[in-house]
C-alpha positions as CSV (number, residue, x, y, z in Angstrom):
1,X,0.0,0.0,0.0
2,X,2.9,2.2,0.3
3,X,4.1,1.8,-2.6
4,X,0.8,2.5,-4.9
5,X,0.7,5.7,-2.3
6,X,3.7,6.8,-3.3
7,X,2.9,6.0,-7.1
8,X,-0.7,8.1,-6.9
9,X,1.3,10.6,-5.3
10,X,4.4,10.9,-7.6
11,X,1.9,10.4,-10.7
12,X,-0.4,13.5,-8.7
13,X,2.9,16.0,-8.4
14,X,3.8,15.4,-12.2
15,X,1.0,16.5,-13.3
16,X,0.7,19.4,-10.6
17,X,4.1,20.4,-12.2
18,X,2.8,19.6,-15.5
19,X,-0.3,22.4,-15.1
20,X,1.8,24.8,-13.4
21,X,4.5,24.7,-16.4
22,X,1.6,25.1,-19.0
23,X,2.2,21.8,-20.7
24,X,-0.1,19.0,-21.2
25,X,-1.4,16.3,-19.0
26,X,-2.2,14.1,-21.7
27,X,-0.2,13.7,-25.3
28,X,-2.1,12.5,-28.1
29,X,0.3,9.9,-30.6
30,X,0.0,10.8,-34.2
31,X,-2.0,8.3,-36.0
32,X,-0.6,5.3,-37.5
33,X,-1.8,7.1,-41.0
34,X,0.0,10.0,-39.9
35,X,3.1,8.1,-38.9
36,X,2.9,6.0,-42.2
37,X,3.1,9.8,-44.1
38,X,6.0,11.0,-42.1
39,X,7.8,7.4,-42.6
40,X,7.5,7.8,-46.3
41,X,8.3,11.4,-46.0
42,X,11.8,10.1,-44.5
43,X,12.3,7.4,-47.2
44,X,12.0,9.5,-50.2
45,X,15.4,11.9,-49.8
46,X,16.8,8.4,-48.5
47,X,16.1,6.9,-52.0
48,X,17.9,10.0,-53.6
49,X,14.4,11.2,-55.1
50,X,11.7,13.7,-54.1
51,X,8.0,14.3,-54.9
52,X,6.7,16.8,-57.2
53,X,3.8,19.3,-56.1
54,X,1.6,21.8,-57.1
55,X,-0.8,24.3,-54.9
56,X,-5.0,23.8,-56.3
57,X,-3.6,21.2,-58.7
58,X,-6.9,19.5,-59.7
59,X,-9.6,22.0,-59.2
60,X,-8.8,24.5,-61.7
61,X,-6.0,25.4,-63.8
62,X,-5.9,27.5,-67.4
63,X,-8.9,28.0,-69.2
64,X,-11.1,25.4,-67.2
65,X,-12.8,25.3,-63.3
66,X,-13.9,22.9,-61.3
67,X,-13.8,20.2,-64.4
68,X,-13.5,16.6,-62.6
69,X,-9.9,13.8,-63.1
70,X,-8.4,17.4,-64.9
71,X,-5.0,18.7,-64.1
72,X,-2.7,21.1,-65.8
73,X,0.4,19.3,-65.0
74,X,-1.3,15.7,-65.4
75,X,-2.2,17.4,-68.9
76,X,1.7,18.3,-69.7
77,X,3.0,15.1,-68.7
78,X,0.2,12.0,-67.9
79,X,0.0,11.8,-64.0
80,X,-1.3,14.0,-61.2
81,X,1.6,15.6,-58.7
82,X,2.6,13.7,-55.8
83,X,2.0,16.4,-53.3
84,X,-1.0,18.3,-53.8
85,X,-1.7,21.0,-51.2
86,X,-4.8,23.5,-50.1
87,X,-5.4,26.4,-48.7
88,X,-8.2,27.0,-45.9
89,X,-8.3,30.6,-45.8
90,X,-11.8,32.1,-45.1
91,X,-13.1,28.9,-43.9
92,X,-13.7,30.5,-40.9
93,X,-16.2,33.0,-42.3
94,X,-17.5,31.1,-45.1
95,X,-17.8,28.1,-43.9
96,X,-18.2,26.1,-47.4
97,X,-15.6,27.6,-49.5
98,X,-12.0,29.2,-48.9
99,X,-10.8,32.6,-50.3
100,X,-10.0,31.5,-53.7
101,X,-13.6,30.3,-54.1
102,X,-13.3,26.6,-54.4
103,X,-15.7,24.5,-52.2
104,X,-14.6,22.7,-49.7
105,X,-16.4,19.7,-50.2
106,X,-14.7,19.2,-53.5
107,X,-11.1,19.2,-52.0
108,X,-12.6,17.3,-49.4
109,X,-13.1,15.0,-52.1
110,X,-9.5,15.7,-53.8
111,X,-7.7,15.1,-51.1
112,X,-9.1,11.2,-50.4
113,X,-8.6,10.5,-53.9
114,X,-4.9,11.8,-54.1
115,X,-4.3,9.7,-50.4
116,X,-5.5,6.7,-52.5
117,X,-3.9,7.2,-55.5
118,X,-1.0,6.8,-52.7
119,X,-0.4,10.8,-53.3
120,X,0.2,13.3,-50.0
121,X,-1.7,16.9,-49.6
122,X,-0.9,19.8,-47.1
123,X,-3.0,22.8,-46.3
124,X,-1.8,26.4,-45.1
125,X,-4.2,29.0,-43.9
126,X,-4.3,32.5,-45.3
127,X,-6.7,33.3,-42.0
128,X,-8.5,36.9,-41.8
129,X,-7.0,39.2,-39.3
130,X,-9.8,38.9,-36.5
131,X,-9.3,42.2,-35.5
132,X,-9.8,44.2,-38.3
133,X,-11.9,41.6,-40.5
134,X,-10.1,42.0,-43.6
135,X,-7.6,39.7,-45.4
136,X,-4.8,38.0,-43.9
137,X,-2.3,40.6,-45.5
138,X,-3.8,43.3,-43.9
139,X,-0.9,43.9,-40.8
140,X,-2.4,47.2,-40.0
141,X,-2.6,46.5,-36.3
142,X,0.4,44.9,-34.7
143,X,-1.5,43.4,-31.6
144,X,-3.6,41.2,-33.4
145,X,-1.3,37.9,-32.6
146,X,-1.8,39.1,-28.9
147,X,-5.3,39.5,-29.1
148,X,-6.3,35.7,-29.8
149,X,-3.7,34.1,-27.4
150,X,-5.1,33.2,-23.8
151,X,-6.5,36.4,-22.2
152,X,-7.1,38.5,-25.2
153,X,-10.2,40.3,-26.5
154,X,-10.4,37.8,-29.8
155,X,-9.2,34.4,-28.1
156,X,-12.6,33.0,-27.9
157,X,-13.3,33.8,-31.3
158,X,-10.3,32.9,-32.4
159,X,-10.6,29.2,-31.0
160,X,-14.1,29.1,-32.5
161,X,-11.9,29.7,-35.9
162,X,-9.6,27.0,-35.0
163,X,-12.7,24.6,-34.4
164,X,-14.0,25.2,-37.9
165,X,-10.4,24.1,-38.9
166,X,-9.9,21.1,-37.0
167,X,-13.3,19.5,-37.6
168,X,-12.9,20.8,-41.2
169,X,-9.6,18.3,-40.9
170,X,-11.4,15.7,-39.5
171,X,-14.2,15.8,-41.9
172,X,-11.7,14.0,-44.5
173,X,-12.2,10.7,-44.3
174,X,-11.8,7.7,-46.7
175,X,-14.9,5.6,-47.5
176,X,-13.8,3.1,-44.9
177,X,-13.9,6.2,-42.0
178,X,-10.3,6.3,-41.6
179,X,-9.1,10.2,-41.4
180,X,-6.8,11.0,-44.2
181,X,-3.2,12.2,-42.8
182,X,-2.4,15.9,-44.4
183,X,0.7,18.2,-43.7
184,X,-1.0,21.8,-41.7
185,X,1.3,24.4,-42.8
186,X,0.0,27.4,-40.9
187,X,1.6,30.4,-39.7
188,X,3.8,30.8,-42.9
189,X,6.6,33.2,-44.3
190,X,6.4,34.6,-40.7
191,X,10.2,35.7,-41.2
192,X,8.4,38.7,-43.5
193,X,6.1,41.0,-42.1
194,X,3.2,40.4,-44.8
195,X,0.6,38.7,-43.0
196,X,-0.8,40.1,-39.1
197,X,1.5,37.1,-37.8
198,X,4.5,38.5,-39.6
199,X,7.9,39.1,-38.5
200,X,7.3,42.8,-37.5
201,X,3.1,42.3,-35.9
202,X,4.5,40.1,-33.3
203,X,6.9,39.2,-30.4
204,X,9.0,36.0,-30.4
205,X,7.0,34.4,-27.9
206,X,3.6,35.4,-28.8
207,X,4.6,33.9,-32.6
208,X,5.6,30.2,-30.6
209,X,2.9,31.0,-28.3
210,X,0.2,31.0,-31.3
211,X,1.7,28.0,-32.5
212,X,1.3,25.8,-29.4
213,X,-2.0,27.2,-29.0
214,X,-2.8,25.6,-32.6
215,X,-1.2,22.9,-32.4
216,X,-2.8,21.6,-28.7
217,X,-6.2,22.6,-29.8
218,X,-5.8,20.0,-33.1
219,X,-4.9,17.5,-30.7
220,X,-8.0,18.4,-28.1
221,X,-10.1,18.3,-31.2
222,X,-9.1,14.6,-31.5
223,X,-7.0,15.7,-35.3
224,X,-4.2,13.4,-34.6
225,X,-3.8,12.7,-38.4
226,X,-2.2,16.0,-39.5
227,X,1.5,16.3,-39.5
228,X,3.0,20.3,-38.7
229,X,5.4,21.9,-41.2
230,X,7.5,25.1,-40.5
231,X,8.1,27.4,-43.3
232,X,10.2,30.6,-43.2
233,X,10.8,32.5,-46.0
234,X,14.0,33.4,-47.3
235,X,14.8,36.1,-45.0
236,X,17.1,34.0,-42.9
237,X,20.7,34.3,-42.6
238,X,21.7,31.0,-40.5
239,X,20.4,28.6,-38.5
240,X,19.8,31.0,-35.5
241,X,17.7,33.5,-37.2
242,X,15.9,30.5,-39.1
243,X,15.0,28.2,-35.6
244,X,14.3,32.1,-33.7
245,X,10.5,31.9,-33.6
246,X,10.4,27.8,-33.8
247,X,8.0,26.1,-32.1
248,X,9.8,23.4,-30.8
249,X,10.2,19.7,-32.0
250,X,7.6,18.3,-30.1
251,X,5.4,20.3,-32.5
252,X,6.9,20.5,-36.0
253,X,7.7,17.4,-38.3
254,X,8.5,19.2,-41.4
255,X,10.9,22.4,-41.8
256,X,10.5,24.5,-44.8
257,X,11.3,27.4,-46.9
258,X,8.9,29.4,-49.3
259,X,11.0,31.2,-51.9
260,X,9.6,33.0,-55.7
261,X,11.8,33.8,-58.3
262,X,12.1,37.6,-59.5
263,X,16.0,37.9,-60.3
264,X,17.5,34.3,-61.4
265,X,20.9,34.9,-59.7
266,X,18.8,36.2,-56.7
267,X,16.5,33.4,-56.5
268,X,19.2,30.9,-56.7
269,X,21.3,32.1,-54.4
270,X,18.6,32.5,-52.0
271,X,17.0,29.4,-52.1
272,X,20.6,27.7,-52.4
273,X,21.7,29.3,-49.3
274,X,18.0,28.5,-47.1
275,X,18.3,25.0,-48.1
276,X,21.6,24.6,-46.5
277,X,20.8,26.4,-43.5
278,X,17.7,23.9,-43.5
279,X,20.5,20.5,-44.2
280,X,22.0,21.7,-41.1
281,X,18.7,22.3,-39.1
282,X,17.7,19.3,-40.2
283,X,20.5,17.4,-38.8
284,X,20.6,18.5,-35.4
285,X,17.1,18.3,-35.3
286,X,16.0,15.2,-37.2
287,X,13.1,16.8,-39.6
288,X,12.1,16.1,-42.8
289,X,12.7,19.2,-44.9
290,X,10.9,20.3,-47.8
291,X,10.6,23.4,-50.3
292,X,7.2,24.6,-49.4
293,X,6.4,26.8,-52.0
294,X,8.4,28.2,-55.2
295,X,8.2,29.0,-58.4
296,X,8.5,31.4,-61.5
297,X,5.2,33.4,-62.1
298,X,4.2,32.4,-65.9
299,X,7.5,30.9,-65.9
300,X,9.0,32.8,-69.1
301,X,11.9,30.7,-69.4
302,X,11.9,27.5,-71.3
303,X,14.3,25.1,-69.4
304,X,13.5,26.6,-65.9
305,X,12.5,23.2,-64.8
306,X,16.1,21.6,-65.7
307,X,18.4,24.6,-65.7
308,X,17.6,26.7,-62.4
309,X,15.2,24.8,-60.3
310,X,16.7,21.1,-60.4
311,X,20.3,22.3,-60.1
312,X,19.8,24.0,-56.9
313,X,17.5,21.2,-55.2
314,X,19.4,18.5,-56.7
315,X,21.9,19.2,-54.1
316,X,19.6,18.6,-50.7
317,X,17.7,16.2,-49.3
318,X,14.7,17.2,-49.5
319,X,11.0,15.5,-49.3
320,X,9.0,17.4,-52.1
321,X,9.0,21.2,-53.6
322,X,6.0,22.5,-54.7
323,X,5.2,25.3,-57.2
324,X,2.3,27.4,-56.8
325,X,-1.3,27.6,-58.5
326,X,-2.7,27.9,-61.8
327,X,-5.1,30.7,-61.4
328,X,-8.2,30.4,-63.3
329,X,-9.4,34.3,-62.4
330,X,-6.5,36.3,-62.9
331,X,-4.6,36.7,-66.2
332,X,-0.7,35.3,-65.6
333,X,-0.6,34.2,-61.9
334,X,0.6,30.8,-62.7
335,X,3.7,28.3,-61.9
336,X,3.3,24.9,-63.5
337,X,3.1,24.6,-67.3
338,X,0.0,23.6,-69.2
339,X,-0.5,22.1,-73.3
340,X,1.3,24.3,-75.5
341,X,3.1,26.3,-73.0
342,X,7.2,27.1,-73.4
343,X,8.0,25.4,-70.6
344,X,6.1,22.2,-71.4
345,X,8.8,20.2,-73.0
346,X,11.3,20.8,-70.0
347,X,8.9,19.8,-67.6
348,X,8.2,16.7,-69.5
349,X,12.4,16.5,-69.2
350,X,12.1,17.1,-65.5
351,X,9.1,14.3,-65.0
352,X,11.4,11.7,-66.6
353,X,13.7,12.1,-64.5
354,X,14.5,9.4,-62.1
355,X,14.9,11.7,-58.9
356,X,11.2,13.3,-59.1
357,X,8.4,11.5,-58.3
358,X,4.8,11.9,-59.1
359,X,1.6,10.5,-58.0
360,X,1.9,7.2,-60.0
361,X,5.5,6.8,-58.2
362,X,4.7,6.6,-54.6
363,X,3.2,3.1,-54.6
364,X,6.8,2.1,-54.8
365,X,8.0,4.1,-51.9
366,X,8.7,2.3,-49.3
């Protein structure tokens, strides 16, 4: 009896000292779906290759919306991306579409078919600024961050958002009821001062602080399938300024970069020197690393595909890169090719090579 006294006591004080620290009493395991993702995620850089991806891939593209099994790149070159990803911005006010206008039950729909086509998705979240109620790039106020943490005038409303989010997440579910694992990318290109979470609208520790508060409401919310990427932009000089607002790695599984091409010698450099601060980030931390989002907006030159992207990425171990979407409502804001475009042949190039995989590839992933 003294014994299981001194257990219920010890087990009592731990989590005494667990409250009093702020950290969780209970941890929720990833799901085995989730771990399978992060598993392959690990072999792919390991088998010298990485996947392919493309942002609103098969819900619109140039010159067609909503149109069902279409792609642009699947068009160019026969198969679907292997890493599709979403964006969830507005789904707190709209409820049934996001801020680009596509409905949420159809990528609902996308997102089970590219997990069983054996494909991956992510989702970031352009989210409104709940203070002033316009876009996410609106960073007029730079106590908006504060305002939704514990305490401020918009955290209950702001968890309500997060609700929407996470039952949003677990609404994606295969036929069979088992919740599809996707990579949740908020909080993004925080290193720039663009969005109301930017680099410049908040503290250090309110920035981490909004990311734990995230992150533990997914996992109150029961959404143990999503895996938590980290993506800076380019603004980074080292490893210290690139790890300064993150979250911690009992949080992130992913660590990214998001870098555009203007300049070629600029984007190179740039994207060259933020993937080696990530190889070195990712070995003292043991994360997969990724490039999050690129590309080259109506991408003008011809061999961009094998002449300035693969030479720089060749170089790193990295999971996927992903180029951004092919919008159907305004005239040149897109990133992958589609029939009859310059870059068309060179991305057929870059599909054939061995290194890049695509949607029909990852069955053989191990």
């Amino acid at each position: 009896m003294k014994n299981s006294s001194k257990l219920i006591l010890g087990i009592t004080m731990c989590l005494t000292i667990a409250c009093a620290n702020g950290n969780k009493t209970t941890i929720e395991t990833d799901s085995p779906e989730a771990q399978a993702m992060l598993d392959k995620l690990k072999a792919i850089p390991q088998q010298r290759q990485f996947m392919f991806g493309h942002h609103d891939d098969p819900v619109y593209g140039i010159g067609w919306d909503g149109d069902s099994a279409r792609s642009d790149v699947k068009s160019v070159c026969g198969d679907y991306p292997a890493m599709m990803s979403f964006d969830l911005g507005r789904i707190e006010i709209y409820g049934n579409k996001n801020l680009d206008n596509v409905s949420l039950d159809r990528i609902r729909q996308e997102v089970v078919a590219q997990y069983e086509r054996g494909g991956m998705s992510s989702f970031s979240w352009h989210v409104d600024n709940p203070v002033t109620g316009k876009d996410s790039w609106d960073v007029s106020d730079s106590t908006v961050v504060k305002s939704v943490l514990p305490g401020g005038v918009n955290h209950d409303k702001f968890m309500g958002w997060l609700d929407k989010v996470a039952d949003y997440l677990n609404s994606i579910q295969t036929p069979e009821g088992v919740k599809v694992p996707v990579l949740f990318r908020p909080w993004h290109e925080h290193t720039g001062s663009w969005f109301w979470w930017g680099q410049n609208l908040c503290s250090t520790e309110d920035y981490k602080a909004l990311w734990r508060m995230t992150y533990e409401r997914m996992q109150e919310k029961g959404a143990t399938q999503l895996l938590y990427a980290y993506s800076p932009g380019t603004e980074p000089k080292d490893s210290v300024e690139y790890l300064e607002r993150y979250p911690g790695d009992d949080i992130i599984d992913l660590i990214g970069v998001d870098a555009y091409q203007f300049d070629k010698d600029t984007y190179v450099n740039s994207l060259d020197n933020a993937l080696t601060i990530m190889s070195q980030v990712n070995k003292a931390h043991k994360k997969v690393m990724a490039v999050t989002e690129t590309g080259y907006e109506t991408i003008p030159d011809s061999v961009w595909w094998t002449q300035t992207l693969m030479p720089v990425i060749e170089k790193y171990p990295i999971s996927y890169v992903l180029v951004w979407r092919n919008a159907r409502e305004r005239e040149n804001h897109y990133y992958a090719p589609y029939p009859g475009h310059p870059s068309a042949d060179d991305f057929l190039n870059f599909y054939n090579d061995s290194r890049t995989l695509f949607a029909g590839d990852m069955k053989n992933v191990k």
